[in-house]
C-alpha positions in Angstrom: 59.9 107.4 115.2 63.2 107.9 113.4 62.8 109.9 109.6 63.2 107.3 106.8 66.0 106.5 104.8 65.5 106.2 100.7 68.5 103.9 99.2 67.9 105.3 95.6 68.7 104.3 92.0 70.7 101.3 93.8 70.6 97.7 92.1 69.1 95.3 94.8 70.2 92.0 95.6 68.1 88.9 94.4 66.5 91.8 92.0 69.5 92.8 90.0 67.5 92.2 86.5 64.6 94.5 87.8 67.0 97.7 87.2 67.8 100.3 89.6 65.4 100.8 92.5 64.5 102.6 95.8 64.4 100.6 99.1 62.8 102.7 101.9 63.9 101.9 104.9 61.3 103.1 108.5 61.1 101.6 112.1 64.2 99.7 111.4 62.8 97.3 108.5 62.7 97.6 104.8 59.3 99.4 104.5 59.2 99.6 100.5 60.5 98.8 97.6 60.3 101.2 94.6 60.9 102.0 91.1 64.4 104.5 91.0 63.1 107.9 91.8 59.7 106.4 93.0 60.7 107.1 97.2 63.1 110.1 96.8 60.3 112.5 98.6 60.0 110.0 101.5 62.7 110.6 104.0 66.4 111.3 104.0 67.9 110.1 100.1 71.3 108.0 100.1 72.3 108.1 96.9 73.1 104.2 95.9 73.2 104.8 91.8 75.7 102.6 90.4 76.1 100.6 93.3 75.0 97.6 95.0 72.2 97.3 98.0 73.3 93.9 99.9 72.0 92.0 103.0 74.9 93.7 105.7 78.0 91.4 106.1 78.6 88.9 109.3 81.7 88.3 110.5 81.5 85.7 112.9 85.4 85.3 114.2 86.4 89.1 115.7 88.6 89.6 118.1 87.9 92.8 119.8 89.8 92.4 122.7 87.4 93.3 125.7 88.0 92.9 128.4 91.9 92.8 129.1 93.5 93.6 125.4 92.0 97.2 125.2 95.1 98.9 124.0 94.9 96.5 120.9 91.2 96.6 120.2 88.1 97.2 122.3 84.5 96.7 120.9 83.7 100.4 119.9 87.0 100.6 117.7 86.1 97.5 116.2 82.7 98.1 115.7 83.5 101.3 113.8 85.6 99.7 111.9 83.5 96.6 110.6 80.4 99.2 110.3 83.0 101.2 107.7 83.3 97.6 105.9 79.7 97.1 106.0 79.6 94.6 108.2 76.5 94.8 111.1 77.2 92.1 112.7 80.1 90.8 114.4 80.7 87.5 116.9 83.4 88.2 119.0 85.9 85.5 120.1 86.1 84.8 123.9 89.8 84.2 124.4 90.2 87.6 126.1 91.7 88.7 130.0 89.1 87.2 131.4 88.0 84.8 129.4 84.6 85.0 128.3 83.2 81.8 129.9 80.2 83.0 132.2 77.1 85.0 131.8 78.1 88.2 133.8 80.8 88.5 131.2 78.3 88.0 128.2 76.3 90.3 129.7 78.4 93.2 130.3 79.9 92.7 126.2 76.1 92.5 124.8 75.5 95.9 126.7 78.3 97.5 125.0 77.9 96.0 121.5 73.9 97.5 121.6 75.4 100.9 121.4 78.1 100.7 118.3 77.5 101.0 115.1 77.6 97.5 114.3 75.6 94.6 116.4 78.4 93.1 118.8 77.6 89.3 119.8 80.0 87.3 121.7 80.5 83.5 121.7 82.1 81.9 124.9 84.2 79.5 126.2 84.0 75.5 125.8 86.0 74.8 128.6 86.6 77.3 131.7 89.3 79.9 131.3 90.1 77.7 127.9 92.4 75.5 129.8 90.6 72.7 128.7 90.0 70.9 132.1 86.3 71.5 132.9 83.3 72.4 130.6 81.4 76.0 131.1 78.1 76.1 131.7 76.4 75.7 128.5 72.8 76.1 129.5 73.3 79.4 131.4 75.8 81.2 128.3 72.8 79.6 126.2 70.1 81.4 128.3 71.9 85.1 128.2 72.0 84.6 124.3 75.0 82.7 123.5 75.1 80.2 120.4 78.7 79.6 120.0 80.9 78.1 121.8 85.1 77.5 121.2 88.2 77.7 123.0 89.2 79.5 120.0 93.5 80.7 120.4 93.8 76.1 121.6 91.9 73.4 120.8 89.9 71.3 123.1 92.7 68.4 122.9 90.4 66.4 125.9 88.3 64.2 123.3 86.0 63.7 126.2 85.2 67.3 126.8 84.7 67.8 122.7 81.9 65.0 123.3 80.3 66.4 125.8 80.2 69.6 124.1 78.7 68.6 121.0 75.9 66.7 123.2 74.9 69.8 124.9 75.4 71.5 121.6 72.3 68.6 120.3 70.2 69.7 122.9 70.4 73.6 122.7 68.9 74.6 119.4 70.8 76.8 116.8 74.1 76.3 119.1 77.6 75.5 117.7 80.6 74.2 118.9 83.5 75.6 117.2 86.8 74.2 117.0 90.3 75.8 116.6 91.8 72.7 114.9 95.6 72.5 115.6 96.6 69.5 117.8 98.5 71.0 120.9 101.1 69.0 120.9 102.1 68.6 117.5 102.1 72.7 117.3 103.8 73.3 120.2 106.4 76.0 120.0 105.6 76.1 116.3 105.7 79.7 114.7 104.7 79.6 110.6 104.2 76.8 108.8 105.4 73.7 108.3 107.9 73.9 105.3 109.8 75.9 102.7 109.8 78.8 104.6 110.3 77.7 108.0 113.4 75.9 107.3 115.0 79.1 104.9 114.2 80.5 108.3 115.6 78.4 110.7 111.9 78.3 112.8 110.0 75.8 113.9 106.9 74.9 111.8 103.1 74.2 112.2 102.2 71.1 110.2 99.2 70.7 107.8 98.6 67.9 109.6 98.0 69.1 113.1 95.1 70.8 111.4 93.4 67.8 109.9 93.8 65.3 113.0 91.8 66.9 115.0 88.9 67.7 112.0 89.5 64.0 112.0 88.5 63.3 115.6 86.1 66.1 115.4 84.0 65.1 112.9 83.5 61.2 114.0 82.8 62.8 117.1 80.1 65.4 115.8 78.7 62.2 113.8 78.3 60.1 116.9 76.7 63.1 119.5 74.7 64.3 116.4 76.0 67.7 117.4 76.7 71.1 115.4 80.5 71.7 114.6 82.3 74.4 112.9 85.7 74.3 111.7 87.3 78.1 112.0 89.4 79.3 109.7 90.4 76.2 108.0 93.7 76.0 106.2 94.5 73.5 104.5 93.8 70.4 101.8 93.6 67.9 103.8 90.7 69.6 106.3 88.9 70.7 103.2 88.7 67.4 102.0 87.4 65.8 105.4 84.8 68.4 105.5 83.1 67.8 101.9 83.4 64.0 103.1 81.5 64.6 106.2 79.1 67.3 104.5 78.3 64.3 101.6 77.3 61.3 104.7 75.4 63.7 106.4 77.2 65.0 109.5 76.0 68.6 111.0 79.2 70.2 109.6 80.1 74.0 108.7 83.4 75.7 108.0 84.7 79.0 107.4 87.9 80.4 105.8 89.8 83.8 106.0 90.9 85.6 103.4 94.3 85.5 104.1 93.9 81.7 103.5 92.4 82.3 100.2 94.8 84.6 99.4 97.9 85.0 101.0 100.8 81.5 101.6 103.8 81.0 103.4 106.0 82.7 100.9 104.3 86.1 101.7 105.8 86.1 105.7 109.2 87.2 104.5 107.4 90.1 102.7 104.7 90.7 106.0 107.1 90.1 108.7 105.1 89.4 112.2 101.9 91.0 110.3 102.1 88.1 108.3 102.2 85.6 111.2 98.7 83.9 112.3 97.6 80.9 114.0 96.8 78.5 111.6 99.6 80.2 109.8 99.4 81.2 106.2 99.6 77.8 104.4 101.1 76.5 100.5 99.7 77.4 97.4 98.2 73.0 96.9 96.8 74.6 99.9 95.2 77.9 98.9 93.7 76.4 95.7 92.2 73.6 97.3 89.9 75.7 99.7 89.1 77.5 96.9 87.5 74.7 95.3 85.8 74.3 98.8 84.7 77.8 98.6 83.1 76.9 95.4 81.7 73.8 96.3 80.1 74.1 99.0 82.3 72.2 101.5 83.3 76.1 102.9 80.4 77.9 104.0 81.4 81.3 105.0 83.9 84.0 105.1 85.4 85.2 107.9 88.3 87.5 109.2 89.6 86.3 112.2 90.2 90.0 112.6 92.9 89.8 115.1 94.5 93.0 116.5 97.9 93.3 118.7 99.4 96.8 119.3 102.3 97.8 117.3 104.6 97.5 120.1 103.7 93.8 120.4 104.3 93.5 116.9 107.1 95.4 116.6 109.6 92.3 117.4 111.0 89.2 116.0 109.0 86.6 114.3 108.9 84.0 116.8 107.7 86.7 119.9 105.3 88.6 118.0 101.9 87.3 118.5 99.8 85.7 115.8 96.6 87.6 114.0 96.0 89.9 111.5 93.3 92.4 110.7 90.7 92.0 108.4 86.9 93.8 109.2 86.7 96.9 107.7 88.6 95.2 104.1 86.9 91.8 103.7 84.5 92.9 101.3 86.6 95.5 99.0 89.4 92.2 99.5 87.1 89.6 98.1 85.4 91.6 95.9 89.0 92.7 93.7 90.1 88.8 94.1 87.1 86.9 93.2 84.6 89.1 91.6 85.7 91.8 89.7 87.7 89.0 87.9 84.7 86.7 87.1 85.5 83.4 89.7 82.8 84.4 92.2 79.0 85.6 90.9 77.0 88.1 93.5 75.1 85.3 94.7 77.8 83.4 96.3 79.4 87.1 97.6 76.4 87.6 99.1 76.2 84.1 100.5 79.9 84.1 102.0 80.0 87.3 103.9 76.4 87.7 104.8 73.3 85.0 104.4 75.4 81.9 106.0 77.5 83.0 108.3 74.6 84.8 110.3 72.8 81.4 109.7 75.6 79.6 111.2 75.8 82.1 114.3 71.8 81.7 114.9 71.5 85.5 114.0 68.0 85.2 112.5 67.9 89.4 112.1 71.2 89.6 109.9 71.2 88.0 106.2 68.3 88.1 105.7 67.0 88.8 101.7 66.2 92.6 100.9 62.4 92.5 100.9 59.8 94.4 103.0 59.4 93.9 106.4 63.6 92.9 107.0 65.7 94.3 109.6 67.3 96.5 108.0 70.8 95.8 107.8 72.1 96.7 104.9 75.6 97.1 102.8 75.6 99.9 100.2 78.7 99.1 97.8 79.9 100.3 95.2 81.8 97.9 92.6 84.4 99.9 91.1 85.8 102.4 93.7 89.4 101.7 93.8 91.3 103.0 96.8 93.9 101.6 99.1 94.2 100.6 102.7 97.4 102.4 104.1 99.2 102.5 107.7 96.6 104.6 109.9 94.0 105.2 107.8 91.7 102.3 109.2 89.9 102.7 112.5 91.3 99.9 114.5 94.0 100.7 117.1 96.2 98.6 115.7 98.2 98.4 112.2 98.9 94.3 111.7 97.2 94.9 108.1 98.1 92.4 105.4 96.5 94.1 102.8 98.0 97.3 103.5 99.1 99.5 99.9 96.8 96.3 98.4 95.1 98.1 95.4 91.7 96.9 95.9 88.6 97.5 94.2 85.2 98.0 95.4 84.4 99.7 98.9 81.1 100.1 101.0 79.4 103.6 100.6 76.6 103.2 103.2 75.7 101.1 105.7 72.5 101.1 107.8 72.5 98.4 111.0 68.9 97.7 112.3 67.5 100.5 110.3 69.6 103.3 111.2 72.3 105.0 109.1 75.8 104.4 110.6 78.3 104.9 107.4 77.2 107.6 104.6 79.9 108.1 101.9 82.0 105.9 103.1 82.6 108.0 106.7 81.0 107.4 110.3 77.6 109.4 110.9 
């Protein structure tokens, strides 16, 4: 039996108006919940006064880049780094060297992901090796624990293979098919956007509307099959506004967005150089203010980072070799906290709703999100709202430096974190 952890003189999510309070946490769940002061003689003390005790965060688009891409990423660099950002759970993307579209392969990243300080999940592959010819074998990924499924890096263009998918997605309960939307062809060769900035540039641009055809087809598809589907990191107006159509007549429909996309547009790639380059790419501003809306009215669901690692050699060329993907899983929280709540357009509610409560819901991970009350896994974000420190070349834990947000001022950073009842961060370093 492990010794006890006392969260104390922290204010609770869901109980914010009950004061500060002690959370004891024992045999991995939330054991009791206390006045301040009321557990301190009943295991090991964190000191949470002045900050906030949250559900831990869910990011369900990683890309930790085991197997093949380990001099980028693997999953214990990773994993340290989302545990830092209070994250204890992470769905890793299977468009690695193999891909990850059999059960040998899920199997062997599971294994790995039980021993970091962060839960590891994996989604796999709609179509074998993501060359969209031939569908994987949903039933056997399902049976060694897999509940999403995307080609995610292409789309599944084969509308065919996108039905078939969502059938088998109707039939497996708490699966998802997830769908990078960018029509193949209409992409193809394309580096950044679609506009301003790709013709200053002289490159070749990724439309909007590459994006919202295929939400298009998607959704009558999902509508017909009566199958789960989940737009990743949208991008744009138009997508955003097919989505909330969908979501109102009743189609089984989820999105996500990335922080970048709420943040960053096209303008900012001349200032990032190739660590501002991602696939979609970083959009307009009609753009960025139109998925806020969707953040804020439900039609976007959750938050994720589409944390996306590349070596700085691999970076360290022209715009149009470099790779596309940034990172983002040790900053999402601090990032969306300084942008949206610390200046009064986000409450703790939705925070809390974004990073943690549905993304795990959309995943199927029934331990993660879950409200801070006793008998709950504990996982568990410590933060504290008004530490101000800044992410700098280096100072992260992934292998790789394609940071957006570097020298970003940002306010608010996790203290502790604690996945499945043990303690994995404490002030804000590794245990």
């Amino acid at each position: 039996m492990s010794e006890s952890l006392v969260v104390s003189g922290g204010l609770l999510a869901g109980q914010i108006d009950s004061g500060p309070l002690d959370l004891r946490v024992a045999d991995g769940v939330v054991a009791e919940i206390g006045p301040m002061g009321s557990l301190v003689d009943k295991g090991q003390v964190l000191e949470a006064t002045d900050a906030l005790v949250l559900p831990g965060f869910v990011d369900i688009q990683v890309h930790f880049r085991t197997p093949g891409g380990e001099e980028s990423e693997d999953i214990s660099s990773g994993a340290a780094g989302a545990a830092l950002g209070g994250v204890t759970a992470c769905v890793m993307m299977p468009n690695t060297v193999p891909t990850i579209d059999n059960p040998d392969l899920v199997n062997e990243v599971l294994a790995i992901g039980r021993t970091t300080p962060c839960d590891v999940y994996t989604s796999a592959a709609i179509t074998q090796a993501r060359e969209g010819q031939q569908l994987v074998d949903f039933d056997a990924l399902y049976e060694a624990g897999v509940r999403v499924f995307t080609d995610d890096g292409t789309v599944v263009d084969d509308a065919n293979l996108m039905e078939q998918a969502l059938i088998a997605s109707s039939r497996l309960p708490g699966s998802v098919i997830s769908q990078h939307a960018e029509h193949s062809e209409m992409v193809d060769g394309g580096i950044i956007n679609e506009g301003a900035v790709s013709a200053r540039l002289g490159l070749k641009g990724r439309p909007r509307e590459a994006e919202a055809v295929i939400v298009e087809r998607d959704l009558r598809l999902a509508a017909a099959t009566n199958g789960r589907y989940h737009v990743l990191h949208m991008s744009t107006s138009l997508a955003t506004e097919l989505v909330r159509l969908a979501k109102s007549s009743g189609v089984k429909v989820t999105s996500e967005v990335t922080p970048q996309h709420l943040i960053l547009t096209e303008e900012d790639v001349e200032r990032l150089g190739t660590s501002g380059k991602m696939n979609p790419p970083l959009r307009t501003t009609p753009d960025v203010e139109a998925l806020r809306v969707g953040l804020f009215d439900g039609t976007i669901d959750a938050i994720a980072t589409d944390h996306a690692p590349h070596s700085p050699e691999s970076k360290d060329v022209s715009l149009s070799a470099a790779p596309p993907g940034m990172l983002g899983v040790e900053t999402v929280a601090s990032v969306i906290w300084t942008e949206f709540v610390e200046t009064g357009l986000m409450t703790l509610d939705r925070f809390v709703a974004l990073l943690s409560t549905e993304p795990a819901r959309i995943a199927g991970l029934t331990s993660q999100g879950q409200h801070l009350k006793t008998g709950a896994v504990a996982n568990i974000a410590i933060f504290d709202p008004q530490e101000r420190w800044v992410p700098e070349r280096g100072s992260l834990q992934s292998k790789s430096a394609n940071n957006p947000w570097q020298g970003k001022d940002l306010i608010g950073r996790v203290r502790h974190t604690i996945c499945r009842g043990k303690l994995v961060v404490a002030d804000s370093v590794l245990v």
